[in-house]
N, C-alpha and C positions, 0 to 999 in steps of 0.2 A: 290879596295879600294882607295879612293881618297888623296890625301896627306892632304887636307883641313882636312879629316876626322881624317885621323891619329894625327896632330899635336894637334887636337881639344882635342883627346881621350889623349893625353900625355898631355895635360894643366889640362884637369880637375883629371888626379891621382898624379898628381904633384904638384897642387896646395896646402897649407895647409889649415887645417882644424881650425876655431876658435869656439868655446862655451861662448855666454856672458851672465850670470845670470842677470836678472832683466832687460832682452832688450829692454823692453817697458816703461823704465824711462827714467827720466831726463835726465843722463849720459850715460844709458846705451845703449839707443836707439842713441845718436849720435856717440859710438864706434861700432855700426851694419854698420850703414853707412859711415865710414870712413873705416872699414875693408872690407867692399867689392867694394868701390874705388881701396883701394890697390889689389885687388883679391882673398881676403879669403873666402872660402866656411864660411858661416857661420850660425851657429845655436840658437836659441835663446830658454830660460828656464825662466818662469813665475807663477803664479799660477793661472791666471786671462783669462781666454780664451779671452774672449772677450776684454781686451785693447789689446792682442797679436794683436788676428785679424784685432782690427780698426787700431794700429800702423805699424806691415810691415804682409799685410793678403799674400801676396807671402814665407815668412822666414819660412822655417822648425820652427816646435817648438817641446821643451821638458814641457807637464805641470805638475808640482809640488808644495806641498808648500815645500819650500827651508827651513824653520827652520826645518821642520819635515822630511825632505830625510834623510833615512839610508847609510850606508858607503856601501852597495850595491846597490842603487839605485845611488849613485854617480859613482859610476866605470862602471853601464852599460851606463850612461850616456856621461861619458870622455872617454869612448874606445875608440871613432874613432876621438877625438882632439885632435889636435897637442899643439892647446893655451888656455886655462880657463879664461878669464876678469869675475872676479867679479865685479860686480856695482848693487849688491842688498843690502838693508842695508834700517834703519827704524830709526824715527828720539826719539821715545820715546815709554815706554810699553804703549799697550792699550789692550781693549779686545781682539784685529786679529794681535799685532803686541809686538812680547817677544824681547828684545833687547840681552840679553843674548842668546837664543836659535837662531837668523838668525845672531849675530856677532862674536860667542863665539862657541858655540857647532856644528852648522853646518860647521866653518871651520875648527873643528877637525876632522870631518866627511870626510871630502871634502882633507886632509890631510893625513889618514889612507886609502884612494879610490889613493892616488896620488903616495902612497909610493913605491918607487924601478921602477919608470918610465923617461924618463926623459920631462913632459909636462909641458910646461913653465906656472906658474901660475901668473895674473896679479891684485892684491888688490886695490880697487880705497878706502882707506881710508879718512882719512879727517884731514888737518891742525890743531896740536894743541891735538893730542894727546898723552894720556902718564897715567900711573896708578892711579894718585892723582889726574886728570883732575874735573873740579867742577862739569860735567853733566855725566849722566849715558851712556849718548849715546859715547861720547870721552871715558870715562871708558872702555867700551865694546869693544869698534875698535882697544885701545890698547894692549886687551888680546888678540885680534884675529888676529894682526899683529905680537903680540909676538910668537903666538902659530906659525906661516908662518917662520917665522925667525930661527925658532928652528926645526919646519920639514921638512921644504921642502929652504933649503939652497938659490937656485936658484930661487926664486922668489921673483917676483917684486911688489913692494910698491908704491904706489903714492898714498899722501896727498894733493890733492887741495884743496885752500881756498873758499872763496863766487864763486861758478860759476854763472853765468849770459850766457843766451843764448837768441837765440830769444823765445823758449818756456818759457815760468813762471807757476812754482809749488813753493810750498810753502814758502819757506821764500822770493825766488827772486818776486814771485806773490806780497806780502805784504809788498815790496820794493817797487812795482809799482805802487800799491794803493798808500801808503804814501805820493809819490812823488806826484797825480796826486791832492792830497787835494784840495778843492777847496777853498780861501779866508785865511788862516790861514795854518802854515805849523807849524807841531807839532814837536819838538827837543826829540829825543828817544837818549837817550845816547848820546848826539853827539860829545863828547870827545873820544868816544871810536876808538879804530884805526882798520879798515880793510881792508886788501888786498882780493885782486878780481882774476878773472884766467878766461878769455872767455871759455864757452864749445865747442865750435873746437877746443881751444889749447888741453884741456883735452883730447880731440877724438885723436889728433892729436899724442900727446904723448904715448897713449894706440897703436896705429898701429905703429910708433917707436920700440917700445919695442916690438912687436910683430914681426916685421921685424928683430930684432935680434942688430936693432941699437944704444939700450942701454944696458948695462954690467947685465950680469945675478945678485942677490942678491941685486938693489940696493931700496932704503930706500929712498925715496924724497919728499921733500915739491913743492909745486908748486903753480907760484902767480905771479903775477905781479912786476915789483922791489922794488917798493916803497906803500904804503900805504896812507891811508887819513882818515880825521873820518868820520865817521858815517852820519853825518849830511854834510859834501862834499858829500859823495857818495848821498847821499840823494837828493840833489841840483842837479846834475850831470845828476842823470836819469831824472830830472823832466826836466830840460835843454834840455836832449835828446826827451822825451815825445814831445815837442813843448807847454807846457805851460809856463809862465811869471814867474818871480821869484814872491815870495809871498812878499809883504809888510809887512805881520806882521808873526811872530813866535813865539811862545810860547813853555816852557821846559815842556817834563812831567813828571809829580813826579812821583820818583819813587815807591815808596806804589800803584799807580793808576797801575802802567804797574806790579804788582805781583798780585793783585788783579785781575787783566783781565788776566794774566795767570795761577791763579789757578782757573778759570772758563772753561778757554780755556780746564783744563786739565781734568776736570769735564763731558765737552763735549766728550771728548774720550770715554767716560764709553761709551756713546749713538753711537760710530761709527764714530763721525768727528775729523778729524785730521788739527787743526787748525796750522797756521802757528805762532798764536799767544802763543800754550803750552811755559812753563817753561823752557824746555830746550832750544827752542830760542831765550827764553828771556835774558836766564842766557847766553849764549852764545854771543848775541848780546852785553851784558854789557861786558864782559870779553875780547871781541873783536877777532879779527879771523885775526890771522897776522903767514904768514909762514917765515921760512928762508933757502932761495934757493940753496944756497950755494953748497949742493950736487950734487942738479940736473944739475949745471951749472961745477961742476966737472969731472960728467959724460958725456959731452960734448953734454948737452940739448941747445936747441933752446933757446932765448928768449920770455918768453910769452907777450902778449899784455897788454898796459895799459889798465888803466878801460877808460879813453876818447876812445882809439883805437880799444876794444870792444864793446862800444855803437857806434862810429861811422860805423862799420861795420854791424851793426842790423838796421834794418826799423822802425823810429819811424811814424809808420803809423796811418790813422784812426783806424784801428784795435785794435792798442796796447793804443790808450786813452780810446777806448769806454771799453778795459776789465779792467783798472786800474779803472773806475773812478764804475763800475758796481761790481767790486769783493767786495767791503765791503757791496754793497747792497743786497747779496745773505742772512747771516746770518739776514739783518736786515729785509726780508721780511718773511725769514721764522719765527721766534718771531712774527713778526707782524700777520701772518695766525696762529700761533698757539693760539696764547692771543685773537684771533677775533672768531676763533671756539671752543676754550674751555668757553669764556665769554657769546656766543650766546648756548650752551647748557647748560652751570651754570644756566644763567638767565631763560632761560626756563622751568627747573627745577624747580628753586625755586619758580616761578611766574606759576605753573603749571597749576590751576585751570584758568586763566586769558586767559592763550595761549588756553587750551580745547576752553572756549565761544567765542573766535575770529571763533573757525572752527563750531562750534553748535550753535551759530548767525545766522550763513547760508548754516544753512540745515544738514551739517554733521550730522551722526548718532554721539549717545554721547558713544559708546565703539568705533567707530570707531574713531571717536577724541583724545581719550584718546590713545590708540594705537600710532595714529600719532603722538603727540604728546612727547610723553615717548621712542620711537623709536628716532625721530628727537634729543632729548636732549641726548639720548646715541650715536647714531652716531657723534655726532656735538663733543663732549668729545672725543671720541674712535678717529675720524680725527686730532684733534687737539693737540692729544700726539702723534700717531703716526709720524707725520711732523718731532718730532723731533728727531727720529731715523734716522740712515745716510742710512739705509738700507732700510728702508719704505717712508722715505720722498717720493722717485717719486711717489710711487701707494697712500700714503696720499693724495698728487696734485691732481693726476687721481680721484682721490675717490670725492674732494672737489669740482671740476668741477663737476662730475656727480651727485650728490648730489645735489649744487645750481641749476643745470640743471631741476634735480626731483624737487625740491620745488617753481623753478616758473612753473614747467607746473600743480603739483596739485595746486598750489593756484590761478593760471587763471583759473582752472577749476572750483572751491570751495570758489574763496574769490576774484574773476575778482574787485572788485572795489576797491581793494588796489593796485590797477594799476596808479588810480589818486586819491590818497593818497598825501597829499600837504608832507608828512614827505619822501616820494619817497622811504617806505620798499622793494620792486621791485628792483626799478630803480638800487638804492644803492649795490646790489649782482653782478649787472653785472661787475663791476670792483673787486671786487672777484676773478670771474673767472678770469678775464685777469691776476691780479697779483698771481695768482697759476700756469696759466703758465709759470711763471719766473723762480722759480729753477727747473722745467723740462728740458728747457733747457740749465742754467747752471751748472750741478750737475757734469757735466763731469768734471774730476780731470784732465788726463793724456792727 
């Protein structure tokens, strides 16, 4: 036996073992990869097979849904960890997503699975929590941090503020848009004060503490030292971006920004989870400011300014063309829905009209009728389904194949509205193309 082998065989039983909840997010995917920089075996727990595998398709995976794991299904899960990082967490209730049951009841679960062990657990909370907090989501994180604090002594807390990394999901996505406005730059609270926290400091912090280099129990906000409003930070990324400061500005009232997120929140029913709901609105106004003080008592690093985190990100082509395309996602899907539920309305009610365009020429008159009455219930049936976050892609698929079927029967059946001076034809092929669009961007993660 070789000594290579042996030393091999003594690294990997010696090595520790970490488990990160929600490894395929935001946060949690960048403490995957900083824990196995440092050496940690490590395992990742999702519900979602498929971002697991497009995010690390090598990482062991546990798949569960994590609100609904029983306090057995957590202990067979934690057996062989040495470490637990939590960084699963939801930003509001929707249909697939309980804020009480993933920030509340599953860490009681996750707590009665830990009891009389000694495996260090690690809470990525969120700055600005506390019982009386204005949003339901800070609500939630501070029963669930209370519940930590009271069960499991030795476990570690961390609250970071706005993280900003090079990936953007939801509010930092809606930051990018903002900034990349084009002609007019829109003042969104811009009094309000927020501190920032780069996501490698976060990663960074998490294998810290994982290493054993921060004191078991401790409780920390994390941020950057100083703060700025809203409308700086605002400035700041657009700076970074590489576009030109705006010339002109405009404030927005506040009624307009509650009205767009109690739409925002409407949308949840249907499956999308805008960055614009209620609770980041209300949180955007209330501001998001940590106070470090602990962290830097327990003998934490300095984390980076918000300059010193955008300077260390790529403001690339890449990152204009999704800021300036991410508010065109919403605005195309409305725009395919209102275009196929309006072309089946109309046809509907113009019924007899549509039949003698196909019985004009030549169509039998049940078989027109047929087509007809099909075409306006499919065109309806397409045009709500779009606006499900779950149907949308196969609604696209459907809408392409569909305008596909209706110009090949109407070259067949109705060839001289080909050179039709109004171009009914011509006019569908860009259809298609802009159905292609949220096919490709549907991707969240």
């Amino acid at each position: 036996m070789s000594l290579v082998f042996v030393l091999k065989v003594h690294f990997m039983s010696t090595r520790k073992s970490a488990i990160v909840l929600g490894a395929y997010g935001f946060i949690g995917a960048a403490c995957v990869k900083h824990l196995q920089q440092a050496g940690f075996h490590v395992t990742g727990v999702g519900r979602s097979q498929s971002a697991a595998r497009q995010c690390f398709p090598d990482l062991q995976w546990n798949f569960l849904d994590i609100a609904a794991a029983t306090t057995t299904d957590w202990r067979k899960i934690f057996e062989t960890a040495d470490i637990i990082i939590n960084a699963s967490g939801a930003l509001q209730d929707t249909a697939k997503d309980n804020l009480d049951a993933i920030h509340v009841q599953a860490i009681e679960r996750m707590c009665e699975a830990l009891q009389n062990t000694d495996k260090l657990f690690i809470q990525i909370s969120a700055a600005g929590v506390k019982p009386d907090a204005a949003t339901h989501f800070l609500r939630t994180k501070a029963k669930g941090d209370a519940i930590l604090q009271k069960q499991l002594e030795h476990a570690i807390i961390l609250r970071p503020a706005l993280v900003i990394g090079p990936q953007a999901y939801g509010g930092t996505a809606l930051l990018r848009a903002a900034s990349a406005m084009p002609f007019i730059g829109f003042k969104v609270f811009p009094e309000s004060q927020i501190q920032s926290i780069a996501l490698d400091d976060v990663a960074k912090v998490v294998t810290h503490c994982a290493l054993g280099k921060v004191p078991k129990g401790t409780t920390a906000d994390l941020a950057e030292a100083t703060s700025q409003t809203l409308w700086q930070l605002t400035n700041a990324v657009r700076a970074w971006q590489g576009f030109p400061q705006w010339r002109h500005a405009i404030t927005t009232p506040n009624w307009l920004l509650t009205a767009t997120s109690k739409l925002a929140d409407a949308l949840g029913t249907l499956g999308w989870r805008s960055p614009l709901r209620s609770t980041s609105i209300e949180t955007l106004q209330n501001g998001i400011t940590a106070d470090t003080t602990t962290w830097q008592k327990a003998g934490g690093f300095p984390c980076k300014s918000l300059n010193e985190t955008l300077s260390s990100l790529p403001g690339s082509t890449q990152e204009r063309w999704f800021a300036r395309l991410y508010l065109l996602l919403p605005l195309t899907i409305a725009c395919l829905s209102l275009f196929w539920l309006a072309s089946g309305t109309i046809g509907a009610i113009q019924f007899s009209e549509a039949q003698n365009v196909l019985t004009e020429r030549g169509m039998d008159q049940t078989l027109s009728l047929l087509f007809v009455f099909a075409g306006s219930i499919t065109d309806i049936t397409l045009g709500s389904l779009i606006l499900f976050r779950r149907s949308t892609r196969l609604a696209c698929l459907g809408m392409i194949a569909v305008t596909l079927g209706y110009l090949g029967a109407g070259t067949l059946w109705a060839t001289d509205l080909w050179a039709d001076p109004l171009g009914p034809y011509v006019k569908t092929i860009p259809a298609v193309i802009l159905a292609l669009f949220p096919i490709l961007l549907l991707e969240e993660r």
